[in-house]
Wavefront OBJ file of the C-alpha trace (Angstrom):
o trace
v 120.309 -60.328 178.263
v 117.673 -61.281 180.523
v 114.194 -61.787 178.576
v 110.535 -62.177 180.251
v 107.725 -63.356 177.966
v 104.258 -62.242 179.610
v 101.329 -63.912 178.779
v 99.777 -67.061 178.868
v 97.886 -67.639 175.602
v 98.862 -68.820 171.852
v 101.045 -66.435 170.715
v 103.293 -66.754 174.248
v 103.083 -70.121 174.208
v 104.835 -70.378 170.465
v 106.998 -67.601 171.012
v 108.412 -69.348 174.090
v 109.028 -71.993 172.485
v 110.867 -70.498 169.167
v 113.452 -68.577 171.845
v 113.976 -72.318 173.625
v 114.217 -74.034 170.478
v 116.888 -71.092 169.128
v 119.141 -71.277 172.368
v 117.753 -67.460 173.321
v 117.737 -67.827 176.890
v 113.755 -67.467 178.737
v 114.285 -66.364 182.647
v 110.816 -66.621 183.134
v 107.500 -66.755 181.836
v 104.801 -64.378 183.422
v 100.646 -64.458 183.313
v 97.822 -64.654 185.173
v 96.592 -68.282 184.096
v 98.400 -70.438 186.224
v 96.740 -73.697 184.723
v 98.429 -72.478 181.495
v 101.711 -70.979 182.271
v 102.259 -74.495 183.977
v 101.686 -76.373 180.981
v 104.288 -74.031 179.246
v 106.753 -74.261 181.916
v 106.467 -78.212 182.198
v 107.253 -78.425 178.301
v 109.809 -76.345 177.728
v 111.162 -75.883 181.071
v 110.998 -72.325 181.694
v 110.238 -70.948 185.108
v 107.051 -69.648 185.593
v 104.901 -67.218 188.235
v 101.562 -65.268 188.636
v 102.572 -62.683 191.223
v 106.534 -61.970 191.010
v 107.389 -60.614 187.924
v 111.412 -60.862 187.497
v 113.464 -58.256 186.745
v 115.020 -58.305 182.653
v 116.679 -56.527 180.407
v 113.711 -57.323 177.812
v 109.999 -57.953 178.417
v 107.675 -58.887 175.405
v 104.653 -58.948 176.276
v 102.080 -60.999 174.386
v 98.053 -60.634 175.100
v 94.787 -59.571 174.255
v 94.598 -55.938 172.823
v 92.015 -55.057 175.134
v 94.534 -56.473 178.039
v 97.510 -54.786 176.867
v 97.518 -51.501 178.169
v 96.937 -52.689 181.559
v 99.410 -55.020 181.783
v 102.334 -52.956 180.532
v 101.660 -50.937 183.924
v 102.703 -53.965 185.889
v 106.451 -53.475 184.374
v 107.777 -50.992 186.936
v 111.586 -51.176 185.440
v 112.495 -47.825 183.734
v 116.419 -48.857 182.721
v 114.474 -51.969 180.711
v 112.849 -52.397 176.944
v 109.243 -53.882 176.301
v 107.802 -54.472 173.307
v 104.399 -55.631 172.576
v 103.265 -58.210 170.041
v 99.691 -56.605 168.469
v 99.622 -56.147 165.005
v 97.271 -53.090 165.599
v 98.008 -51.123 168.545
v 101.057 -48.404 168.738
v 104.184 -48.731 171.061
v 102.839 -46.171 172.996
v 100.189 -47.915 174.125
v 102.654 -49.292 176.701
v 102.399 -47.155 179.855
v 105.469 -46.813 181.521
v 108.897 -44.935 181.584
v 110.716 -47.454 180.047
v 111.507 -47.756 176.628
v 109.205 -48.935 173.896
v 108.930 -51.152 170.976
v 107.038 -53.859 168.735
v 107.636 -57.309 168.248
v 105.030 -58.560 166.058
v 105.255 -61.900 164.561
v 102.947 -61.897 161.415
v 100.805 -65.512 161.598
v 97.905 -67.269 162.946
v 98.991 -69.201 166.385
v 97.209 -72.267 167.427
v 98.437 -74.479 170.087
v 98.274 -77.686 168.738
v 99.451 -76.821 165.580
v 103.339 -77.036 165.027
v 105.042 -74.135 163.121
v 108.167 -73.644 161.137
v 109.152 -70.761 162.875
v 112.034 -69.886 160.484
v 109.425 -68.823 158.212
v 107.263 -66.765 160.338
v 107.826 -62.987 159.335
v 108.758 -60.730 162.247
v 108.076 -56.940 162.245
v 109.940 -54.907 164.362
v 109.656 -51.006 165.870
v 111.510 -49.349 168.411
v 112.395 -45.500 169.770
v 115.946 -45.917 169.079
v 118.753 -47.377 166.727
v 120.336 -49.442 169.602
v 117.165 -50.986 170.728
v 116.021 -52.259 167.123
v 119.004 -53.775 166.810
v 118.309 -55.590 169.612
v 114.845 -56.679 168.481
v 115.828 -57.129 164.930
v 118.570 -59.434 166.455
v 116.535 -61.384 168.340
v 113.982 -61.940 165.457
v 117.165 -62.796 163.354
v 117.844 -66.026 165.483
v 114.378 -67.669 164.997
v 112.991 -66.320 161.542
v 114.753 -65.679 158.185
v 112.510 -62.811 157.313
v 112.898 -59.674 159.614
v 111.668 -56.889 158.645
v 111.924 -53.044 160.224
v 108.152 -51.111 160.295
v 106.224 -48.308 161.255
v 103.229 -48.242 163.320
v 100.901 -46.604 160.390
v 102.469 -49.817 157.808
v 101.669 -52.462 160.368
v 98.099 -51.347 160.188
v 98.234 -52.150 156.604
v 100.291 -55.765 157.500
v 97.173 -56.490 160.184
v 94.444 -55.194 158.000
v 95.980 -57.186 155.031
v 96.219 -60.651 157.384
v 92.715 -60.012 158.514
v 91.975 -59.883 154.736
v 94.071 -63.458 153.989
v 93.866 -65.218 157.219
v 90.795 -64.441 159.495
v 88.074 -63.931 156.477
v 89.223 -66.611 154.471
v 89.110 -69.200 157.469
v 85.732 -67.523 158.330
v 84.811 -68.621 154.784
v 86.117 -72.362 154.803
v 83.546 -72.534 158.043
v 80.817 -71.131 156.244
v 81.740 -73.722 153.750
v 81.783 -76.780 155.661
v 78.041 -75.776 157.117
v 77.513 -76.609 153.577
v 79.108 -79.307 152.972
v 77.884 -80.906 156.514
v 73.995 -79.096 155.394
v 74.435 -82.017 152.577
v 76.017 -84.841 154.367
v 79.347 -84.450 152.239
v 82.602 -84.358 154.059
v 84.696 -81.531 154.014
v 87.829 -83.518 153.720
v 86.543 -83.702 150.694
v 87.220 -80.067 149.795
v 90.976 -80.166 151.407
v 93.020 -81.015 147.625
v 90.467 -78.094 146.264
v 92.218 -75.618 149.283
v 95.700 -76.344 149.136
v 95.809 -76.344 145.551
v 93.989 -72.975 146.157
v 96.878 -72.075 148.187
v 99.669 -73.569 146.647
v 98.508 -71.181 143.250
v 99.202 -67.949 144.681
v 102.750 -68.992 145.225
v 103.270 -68.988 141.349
v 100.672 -67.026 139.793
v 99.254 -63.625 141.478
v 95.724 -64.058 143.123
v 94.059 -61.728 140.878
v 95.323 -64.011 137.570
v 94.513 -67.633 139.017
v 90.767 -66.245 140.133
v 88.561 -69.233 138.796
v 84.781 -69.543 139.359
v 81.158 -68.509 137.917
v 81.462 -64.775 138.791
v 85.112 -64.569 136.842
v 83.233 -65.956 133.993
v 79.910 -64.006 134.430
v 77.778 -67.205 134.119
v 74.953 -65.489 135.425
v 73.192 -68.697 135.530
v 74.833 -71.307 137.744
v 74.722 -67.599 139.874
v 71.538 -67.536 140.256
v 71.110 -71.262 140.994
v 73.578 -71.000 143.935
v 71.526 -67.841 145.126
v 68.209 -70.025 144.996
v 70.129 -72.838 147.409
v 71.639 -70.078 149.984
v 69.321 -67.926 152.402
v 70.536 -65.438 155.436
v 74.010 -64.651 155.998
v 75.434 -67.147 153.824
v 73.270 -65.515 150.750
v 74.489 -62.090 151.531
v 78.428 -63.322 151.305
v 78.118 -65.094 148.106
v 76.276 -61.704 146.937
v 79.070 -59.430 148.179
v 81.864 -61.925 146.735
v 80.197 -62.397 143.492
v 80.185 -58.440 143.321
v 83.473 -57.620 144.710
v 84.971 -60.228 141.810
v 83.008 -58.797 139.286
v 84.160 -54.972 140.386
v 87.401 -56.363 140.232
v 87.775 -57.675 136.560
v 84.954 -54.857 135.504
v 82.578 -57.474 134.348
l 1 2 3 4 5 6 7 8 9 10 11 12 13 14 15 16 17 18 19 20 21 22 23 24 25 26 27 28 29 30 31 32 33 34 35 36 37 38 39 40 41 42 43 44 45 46 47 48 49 50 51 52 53 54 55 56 57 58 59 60 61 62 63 64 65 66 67 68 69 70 71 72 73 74 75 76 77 78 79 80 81 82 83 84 85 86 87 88 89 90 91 92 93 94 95 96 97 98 99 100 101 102 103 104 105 106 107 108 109 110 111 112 113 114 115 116 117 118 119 120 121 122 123 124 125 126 127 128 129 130 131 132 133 134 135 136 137 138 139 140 141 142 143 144 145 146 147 148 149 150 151 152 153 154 155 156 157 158 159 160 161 162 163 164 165 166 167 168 169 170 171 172 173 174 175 176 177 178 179 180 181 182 183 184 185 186 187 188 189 190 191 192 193 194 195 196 197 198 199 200 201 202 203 204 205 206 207 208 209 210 211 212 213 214 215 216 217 218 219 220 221 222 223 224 225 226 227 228 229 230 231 232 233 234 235 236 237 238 239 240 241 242 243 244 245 246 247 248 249
């Protein structure tokens, strides 16, 4: 099978590099960033372009949302599959006559961080029985957890890794203003986190909440509201509230 990746960014970059590192075979790499799809193609030797898209059996195609739509036009191959890798958007949002699918790996890519790939859960869609085995084959060779979706229950994935992923780095930032507010490093913190995260492997998140709202100690809550102003007073606000809802206190 011949397989295309398009895109130049984190997620193609990784992606690349799980298909080279699991012997599936990469005829080229496709974008518009040259200065990128360079550095790709220089470490893990795949051939790259910016104009000349090759012709494949399989092209997955992995950018922006906004980007998406537009870039699925530049496959003009009808007798070809191409699946996108958005957690959000539908297969259909690929505009062409070919035939359609999802490939969407469920994690947070950054390029300088290494990933054990074999753990990374894949989600896969497709029009037909023949071409999700294909997909779900593919997936098969880098991760150990495949599973088949729907569009309207990767939604709920994305919305739920928004939920786990984006907010809760969003709040280890808002954290270390904090912490770097008081001259404390945040390295500091780090033993607090992954013992934060290591938790929820045993015990379910809503059992191993800890903390003054969990224990309705209204007064080290108002203290921390009296050191807090702007947006970092309305979070601890809507968290205190939300836990509180939760356990009905």
């Amino acid at each position: 099978m011949q397989i295309v990746i398009i895109g130049s960014g984190n997620v193609a970059f990784h992606l690349a590099k799980a298909f080279v590192l699991n012997k599936i075979p990469l005829i080229q790499i496709f974008g518009r960033n040259e200065k990128e799809l360079k550095k790709i193609s220089g470490e893990l030797n795949i051939p790259y372009s910016t104009e000349n898209l090759a012709k494949a059996d399989l092209y997955i195609i992995c950018v922006s949302d906004n980007s998406l739509e537009d870039v699925s036009k530049m496959i003009t191959e009808n007798n070809c599959l191409v699946a996108h890798t958005s957690g959000s958007l539908p297969k259909e949002i690929l505009a062409g006559n070919y035939r359609k699918g999802s490939f969407y790996p469920l994690q947070t890519f950054s390029r300088s961080k290494a990933l054990d790939y074999l753990k990374i859960p894949f989600f896969i869609e497709a029009e037909n029985d023949d071409d999700r085995k294909i997909l779900f084959n593919i997936a098969s060779k880098i991760s150990e957890n495949v599973m088949e979706s729907t569009p309207e229950k990767r939604k709920y994935i994305h919305l739920t890794a928004v939920f786990a992923c984006n907010f809760v780095n969003h709040l280890f930032a808002r954290a270390k203003e904090i912490s770097d507010s008081q001259d404390i490093p945040f390295d500091y913190f780090l033993p607090l986190i992954d013992e934060t995260v290591q938790k929820i492997y045993e015990i379910d998140p809503k059992s191993a909440q800890t903390g003054p709202a969990v224990r309705n100690d209204k007064r080290i809550l108002l203290m921390h509201e009296h050191l807090l102003s702007g947006e970092s007073l309305d979070i601890y606000k809507t968290m205190n509230h939300s836990i509180q809802k939760m356990y009905e206190l």
